[in-house]
C-alpha positions in Angstrom: 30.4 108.2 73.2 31.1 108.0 77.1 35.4 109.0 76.1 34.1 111.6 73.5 31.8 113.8 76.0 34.5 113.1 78.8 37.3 114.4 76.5 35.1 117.7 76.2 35.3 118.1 79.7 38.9 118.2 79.7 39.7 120.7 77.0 38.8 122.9 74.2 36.3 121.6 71.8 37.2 120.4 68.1 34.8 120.8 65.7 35.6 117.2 64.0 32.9 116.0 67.2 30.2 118.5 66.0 29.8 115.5 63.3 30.1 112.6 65.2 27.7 113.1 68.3 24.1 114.4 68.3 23.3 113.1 71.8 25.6 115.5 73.5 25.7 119.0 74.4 28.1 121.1 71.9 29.8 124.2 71.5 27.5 126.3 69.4 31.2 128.1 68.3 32.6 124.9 67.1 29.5 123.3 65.1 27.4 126.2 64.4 29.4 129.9 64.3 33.5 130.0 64.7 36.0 129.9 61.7 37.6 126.3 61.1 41.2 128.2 61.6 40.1 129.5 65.0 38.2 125.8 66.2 41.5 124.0 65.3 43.6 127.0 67.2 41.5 125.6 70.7 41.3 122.1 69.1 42.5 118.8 72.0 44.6 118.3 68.6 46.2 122.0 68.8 46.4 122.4 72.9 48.0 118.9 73.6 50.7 119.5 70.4 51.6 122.8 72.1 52.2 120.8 75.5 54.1 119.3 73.5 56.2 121.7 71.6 56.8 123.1 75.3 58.5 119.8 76.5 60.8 119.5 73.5 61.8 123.2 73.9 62.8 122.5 77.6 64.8 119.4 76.5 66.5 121.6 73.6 67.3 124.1 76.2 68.8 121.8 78.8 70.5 120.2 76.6 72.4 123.2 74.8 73.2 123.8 78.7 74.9 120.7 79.6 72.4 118.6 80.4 72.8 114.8 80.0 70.1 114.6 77.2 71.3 113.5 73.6 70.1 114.8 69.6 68.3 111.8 69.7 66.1 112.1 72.5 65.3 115.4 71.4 64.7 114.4 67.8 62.5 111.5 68.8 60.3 114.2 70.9 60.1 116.6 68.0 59.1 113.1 65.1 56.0 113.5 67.7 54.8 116.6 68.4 51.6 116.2 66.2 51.1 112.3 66.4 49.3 111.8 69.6 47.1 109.0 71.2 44.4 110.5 72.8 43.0 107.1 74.0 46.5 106.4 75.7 46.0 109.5 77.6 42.9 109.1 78.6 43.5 105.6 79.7 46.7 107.0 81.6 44.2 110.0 82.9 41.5 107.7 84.0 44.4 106.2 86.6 46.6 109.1 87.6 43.9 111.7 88.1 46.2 114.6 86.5 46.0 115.4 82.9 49.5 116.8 82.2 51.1 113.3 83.9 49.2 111.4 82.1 50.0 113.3 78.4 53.6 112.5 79.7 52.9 109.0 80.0 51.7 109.1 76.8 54.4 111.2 75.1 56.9 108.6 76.8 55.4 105.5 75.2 55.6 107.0 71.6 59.3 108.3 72.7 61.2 105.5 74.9 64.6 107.0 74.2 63.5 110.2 75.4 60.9 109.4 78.2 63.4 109.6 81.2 63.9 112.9 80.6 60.8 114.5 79.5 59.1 117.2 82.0 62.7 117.5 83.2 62.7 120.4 86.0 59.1 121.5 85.4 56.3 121.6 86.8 52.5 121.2 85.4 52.2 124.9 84.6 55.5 125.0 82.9 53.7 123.3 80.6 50.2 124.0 80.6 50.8 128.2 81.0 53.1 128.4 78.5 51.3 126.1 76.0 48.4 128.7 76.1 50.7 131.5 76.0 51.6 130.3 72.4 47.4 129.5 72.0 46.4 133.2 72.7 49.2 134.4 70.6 47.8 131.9 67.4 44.4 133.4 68.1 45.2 136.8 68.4 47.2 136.8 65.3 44.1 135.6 63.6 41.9 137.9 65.3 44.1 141.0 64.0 44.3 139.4 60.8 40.2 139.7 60.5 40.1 142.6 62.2 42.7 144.1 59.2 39.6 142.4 56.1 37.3 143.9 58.5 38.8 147.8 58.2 39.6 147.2 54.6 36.2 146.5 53.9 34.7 149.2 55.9 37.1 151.8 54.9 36.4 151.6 51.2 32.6 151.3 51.6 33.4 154.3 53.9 35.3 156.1 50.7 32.6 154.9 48.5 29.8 156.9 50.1 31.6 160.0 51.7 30.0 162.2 49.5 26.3 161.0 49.9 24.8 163.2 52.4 22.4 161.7 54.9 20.4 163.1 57.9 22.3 162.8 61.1 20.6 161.8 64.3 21.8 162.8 68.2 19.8 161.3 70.9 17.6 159.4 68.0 16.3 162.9 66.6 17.0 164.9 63.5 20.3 166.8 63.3 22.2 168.5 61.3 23.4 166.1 58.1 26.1 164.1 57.7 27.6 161.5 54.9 26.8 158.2 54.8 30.7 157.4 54.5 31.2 160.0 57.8 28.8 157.7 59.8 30.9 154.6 58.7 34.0 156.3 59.3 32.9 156.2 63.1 32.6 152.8 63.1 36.1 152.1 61.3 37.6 154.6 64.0 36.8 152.5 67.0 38.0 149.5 65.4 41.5 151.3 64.7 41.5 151.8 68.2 41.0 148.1 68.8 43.6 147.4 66.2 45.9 149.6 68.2 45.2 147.5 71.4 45.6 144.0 70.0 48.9 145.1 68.5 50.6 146.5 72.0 49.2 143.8 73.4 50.8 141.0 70.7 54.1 142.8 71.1 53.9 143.4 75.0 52.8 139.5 76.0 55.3 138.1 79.1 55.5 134.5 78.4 55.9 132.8 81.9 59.0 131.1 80.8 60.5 128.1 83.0 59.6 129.1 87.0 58.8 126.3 88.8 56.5 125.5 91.5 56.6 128.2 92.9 58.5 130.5 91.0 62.0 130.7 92.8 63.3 128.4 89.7 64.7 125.9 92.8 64.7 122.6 90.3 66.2 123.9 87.8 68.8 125.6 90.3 69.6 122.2 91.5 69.8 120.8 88.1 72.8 123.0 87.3 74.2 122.1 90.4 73.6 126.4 91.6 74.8 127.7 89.0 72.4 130.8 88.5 73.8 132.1 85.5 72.8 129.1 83.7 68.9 129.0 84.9 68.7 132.6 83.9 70.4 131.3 80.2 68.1 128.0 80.2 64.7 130.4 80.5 66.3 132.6 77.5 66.7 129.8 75.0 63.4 128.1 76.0 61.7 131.3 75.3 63.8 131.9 72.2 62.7 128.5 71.0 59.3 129.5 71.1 59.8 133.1 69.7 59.2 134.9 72.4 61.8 138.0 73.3 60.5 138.5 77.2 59.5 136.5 80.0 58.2 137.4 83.2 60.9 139.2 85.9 59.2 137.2 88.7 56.2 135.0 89.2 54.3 132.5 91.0 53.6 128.6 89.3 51.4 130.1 86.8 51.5 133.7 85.0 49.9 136.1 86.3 46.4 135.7 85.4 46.3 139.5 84.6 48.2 138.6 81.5 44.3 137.2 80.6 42.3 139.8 82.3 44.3 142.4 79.4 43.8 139.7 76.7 40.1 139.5 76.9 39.7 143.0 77.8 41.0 143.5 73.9 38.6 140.8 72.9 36.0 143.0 74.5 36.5 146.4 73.3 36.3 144.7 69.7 32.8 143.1 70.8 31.8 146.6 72.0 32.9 148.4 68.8 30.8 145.6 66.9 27.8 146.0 68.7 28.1 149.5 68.2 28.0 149.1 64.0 25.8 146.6 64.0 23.2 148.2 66.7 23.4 151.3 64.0 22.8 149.3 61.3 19.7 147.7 62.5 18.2 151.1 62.8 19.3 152.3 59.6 17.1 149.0 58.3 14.2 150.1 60.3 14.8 153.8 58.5 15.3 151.8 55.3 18.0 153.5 54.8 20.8 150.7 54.8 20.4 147.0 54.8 22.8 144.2 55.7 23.3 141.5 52.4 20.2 139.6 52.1 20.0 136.0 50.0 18.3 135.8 47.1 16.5 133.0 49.2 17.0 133.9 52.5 14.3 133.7 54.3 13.1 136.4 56.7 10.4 135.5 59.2 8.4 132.1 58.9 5.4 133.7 59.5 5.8 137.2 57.5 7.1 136.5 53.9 7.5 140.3 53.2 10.1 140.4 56.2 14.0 141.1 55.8 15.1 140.8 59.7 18.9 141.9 60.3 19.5 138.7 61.7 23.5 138.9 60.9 23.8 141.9 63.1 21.5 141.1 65.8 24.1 137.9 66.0 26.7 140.2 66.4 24.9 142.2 69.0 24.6 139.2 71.0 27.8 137.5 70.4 29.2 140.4 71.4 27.0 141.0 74.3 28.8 137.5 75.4 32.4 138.2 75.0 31.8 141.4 77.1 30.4 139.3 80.3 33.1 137.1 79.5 35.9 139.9 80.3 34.5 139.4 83.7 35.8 136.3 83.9 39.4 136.4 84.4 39.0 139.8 86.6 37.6 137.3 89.3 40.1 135.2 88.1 43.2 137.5 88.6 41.7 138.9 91.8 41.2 135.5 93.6 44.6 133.9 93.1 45.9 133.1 96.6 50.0 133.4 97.1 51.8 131.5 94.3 49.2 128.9 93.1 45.6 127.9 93.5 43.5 125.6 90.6 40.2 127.3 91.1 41.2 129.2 87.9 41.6 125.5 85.3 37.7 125.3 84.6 36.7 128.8 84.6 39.7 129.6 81.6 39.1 126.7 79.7 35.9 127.7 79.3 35.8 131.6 78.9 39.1 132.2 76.8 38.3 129.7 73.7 34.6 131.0 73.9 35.6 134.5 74.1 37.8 134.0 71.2 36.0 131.9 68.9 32.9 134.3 69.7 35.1 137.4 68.6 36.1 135.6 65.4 32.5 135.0 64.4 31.4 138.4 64.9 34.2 139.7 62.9 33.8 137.1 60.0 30.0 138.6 59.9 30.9 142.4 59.8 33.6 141.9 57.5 31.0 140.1 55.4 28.3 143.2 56.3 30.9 145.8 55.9 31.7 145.3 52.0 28.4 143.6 51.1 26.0 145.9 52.8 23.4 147.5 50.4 22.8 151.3 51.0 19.4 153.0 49.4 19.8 156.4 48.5 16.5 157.8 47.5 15.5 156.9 50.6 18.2 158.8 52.1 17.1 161.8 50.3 13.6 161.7 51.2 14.7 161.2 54.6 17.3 164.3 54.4 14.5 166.1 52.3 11.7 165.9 54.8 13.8 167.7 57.4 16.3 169.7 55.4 14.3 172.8 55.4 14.6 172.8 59.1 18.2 173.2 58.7 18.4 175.3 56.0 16.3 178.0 58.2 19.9 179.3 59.2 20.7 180.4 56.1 17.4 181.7 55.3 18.1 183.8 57.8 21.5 185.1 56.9 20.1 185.7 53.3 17.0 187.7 54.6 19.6 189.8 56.8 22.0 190.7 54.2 18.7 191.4 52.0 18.4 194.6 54.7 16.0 192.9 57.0 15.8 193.0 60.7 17.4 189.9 61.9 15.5 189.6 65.3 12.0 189.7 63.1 13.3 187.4 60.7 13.9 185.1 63.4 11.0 185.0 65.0 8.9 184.3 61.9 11.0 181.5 61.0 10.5 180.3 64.3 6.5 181.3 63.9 6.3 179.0 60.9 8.5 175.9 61.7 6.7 175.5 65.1 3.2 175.5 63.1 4.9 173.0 60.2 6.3 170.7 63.2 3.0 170.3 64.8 1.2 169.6 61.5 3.5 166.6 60.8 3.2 164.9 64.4 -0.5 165.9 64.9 -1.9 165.4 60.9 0.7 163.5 59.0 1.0 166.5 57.0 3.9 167.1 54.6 7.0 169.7 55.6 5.7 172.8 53.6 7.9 175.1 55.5 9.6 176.2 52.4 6.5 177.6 50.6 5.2 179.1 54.0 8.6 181.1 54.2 8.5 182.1 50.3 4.7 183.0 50.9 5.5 185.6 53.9 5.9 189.2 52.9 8.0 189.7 55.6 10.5 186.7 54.3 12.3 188.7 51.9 12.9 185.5 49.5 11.3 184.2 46.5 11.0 180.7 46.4 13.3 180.5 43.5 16.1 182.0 46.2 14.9 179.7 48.8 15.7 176.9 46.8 18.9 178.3 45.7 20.0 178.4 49.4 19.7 175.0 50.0 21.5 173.3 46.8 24.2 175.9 47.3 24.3 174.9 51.3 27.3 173.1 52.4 25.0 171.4 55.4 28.3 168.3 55.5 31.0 170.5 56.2 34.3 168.8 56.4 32.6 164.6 56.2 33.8 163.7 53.0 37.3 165.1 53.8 37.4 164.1 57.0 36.7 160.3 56.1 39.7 160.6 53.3 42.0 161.8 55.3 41.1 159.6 58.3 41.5 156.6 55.9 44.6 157.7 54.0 46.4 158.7 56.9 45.4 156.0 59.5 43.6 152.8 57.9 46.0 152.4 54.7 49.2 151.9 56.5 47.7 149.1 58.0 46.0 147.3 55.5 48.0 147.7 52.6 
């Protein structure tokens, strides 16, 4: 128990320990909410075999350079990328105080042919930067990849329900209508935007390449005797070997820790584009209007049988409440580093990247989830729209009356007349909106009911919605998910 909670301390969590330790404080991500693919992406498991992928591109790299190391060092290295002994490394750790050191102990006992020259030239961060370089790139990939089920999803419940016409609400108060497939398409809109972001930033990453301790690149300078040309060729083929097309022109040990400070602020707009649907959503279930999926057994409140809570969204409003204070983190981060190295940054980013990460992919697994299952309730939507629709229509009342031969500015004023007396009926009595047979009733309204009525079937109150969310689908969302 004592080597499992002290090999928590040291890395990212795998969710294999959520099973074996009760007695111990755990991850809520990687036993309770995160995706298996993203746990594994920050597993020990995952982290240390990317160390290790690191070292052997190195070797490969100073070897194809002249470099006394042989195929079968190289080959040995690569036979044990994925087999490691986490005991050996902790016993190694445990004496040498330094993590990376004692993984290259460890590597070195499962590779005698190759341990003299593993970590040739580099230093910690070589390793350890890089190694979550190609982390962050995993994860992101999967993030965009659920990001792409979540648009899908959302975009053809969007197309579904352009058409269906719903009240609109600014400021929480009635407005003029929209569709129900409008409103979604404002969700799906930010989260193009977010799509847009995780893709420059998955095309634009700088890995940090092979620098040194301090970034003048002096070791591996003196390992090709000065020969600069070959350091400069040495960084292209380690970064080649681990598909990556730029490195950084200059740094310090580590990356920049900007480099997080732009992941995480991706991470975050996603959260804030999540809480944003899902904040909507639980006051659409309020209005009854639109509920997230509910199990046939699910149960809603322990005390209150009748009760069908939004508890998926409310998660996603606080999950995403967390990955936005976690974008905070590595601004403090970036903002602190002094000259070309300090370690005060090691705790704070093991904790806040895998969190913020395995935090967006839970939020993202629920709204995809949300987005196609959600159930919508029309009738309501009409007696909602209903109640206030001959508000709206009073514009067009007017307009009719006018080109009837009345005077507009009377016209106006009754309308007004009548719609103030209606509104205070309904908040003072409870009464029901009988503006449409007070207006028919007038002798001065120049209508029949018959008309009246006529005017607001025949009333285009959506405008543009329903084509707005086709073309904003068809144009934007299907290039990228089909």
């Amino acid at each position: 128990m004592k080597y499992i909670f002290f090999i928590l301390l040291l890395g990212f969590c795998h969710q294999a320990y959520a099973e074996l330790d009760y007695f111990h404080y755990q991850s809520p991500f990687s036993a309770r909410y995160a995706s298996e693919e993203m746990s594994q992406i920050f597993s020990l498991q995952q982290r240390h075999a990317c160390w290790r992928k690191v070292w052997v591109a190195l070797a490969q790299a100073e070897r194809d350079l002249g470099l006394p190391i042989s195929d079968a060092q190289v080959e040995e290295m690569k036979a044990a990328i994925d087999t490691i002994d986490f005991k050996v490394a902790a016993k190694y750790e445990k004496e040498l105080k330094h993590d990376v050191m004692a993984h290259v102990h460890a590597y070195g006992e499962q590779c005698p042919l190759a341990r003299p020259i593993i970590h040739l030239g580099a230093t910690s961060c070589t390793i350890t930067d890089n190694a979550d370089q190609l982390i962050m790139r995993s994860a992101l990939k999967l993030i965009q990849s659920k990001l792409k089920l979540l648009m899908k999803n959302l975009a053809m419940t969007a197309l579904h329900y352009k058409d269906l016409p719903c009240l609109g609400y600014t400021h929480f108060q009635s407005a003029q209508p929209t569709t129900v497939g409008k409103r979604m398409s404002l969700w799906l809109q930010d989260f193009y935007l977010d799509y847009l972001d995780l893709a420059y930033r998955l095309d634009h990453i700088y890995f940090l390449g092979v620098k040194g301790t301090t970034g003048t690149q002096a070791s591996f300078l003196e390992l090709f005797d000065g020969d600069r040309e070959k350091v400069i060729e040495l960084e292209k083929r380690f970064a080649a070997q681990l598909e990556y097309n730029c490195t950084l022109p200059v740094s310090g040990q580590t990356y920049t820790r900007k480099i997080d400070k732009q992941i995480l602020e991706v991470l975050s707009g996603i959260a804030v584009s999540a809480h944003k649907m899902s904040t909507d959503l639980r006051l659409l279930a309020h209005l009854k209007e639109i509920e997230e999926p509910f199990g046939k057994h699910q149960v809603g409140s322990s005390a209150m049988p009748y009760k069908r809570n939004p508890m998926e969204n409310e998660r996603v409003c606080s999950l995403a409440r967390y990955i936005m204070s976690q974008a905070n983190n590595p601004q403090y981060t970036a903002a602190t580093q002094w000259f070309e190295r300090t370690l005060d940054d090691s705790a704070n980013r093991r904790l806040s990247i895998p969190e913020a990460f395995l935090a967006t992919d839970t939020l993202l697994d629920i709204l995809a989830n949300i987005a196609e299952n959600m159930v919508v309730y029309p009738k309501v939507i009409e007696k909602h729209l209903d109640n206030e629709l001959p508000f709206m229509a009073t514009e067009n009342i007017l307009m009719a009356c006018v080109k009837k031969g009345a005077d507009r500015q009377e016209i106006h004023e009754r309308i007004r007349e009548h719609s103030q007396l209606v509104a205070n009926k309904i908040k003072n009595e409870g009464a029901e909106n009988d503006l449409l047979e007070r207006l028919a009733n007038d002798p001065v309204i120049s209508l029949t009911r018959k008309e009246i009525l006529l005017i607001i079937k025949d009333g285009d109150f959506t405008g543009c919605a329903a084509n707005q969310v086709e073309n904003f689908v068809n144009l934007y969302i299907f290039p990228i998910i089909n």
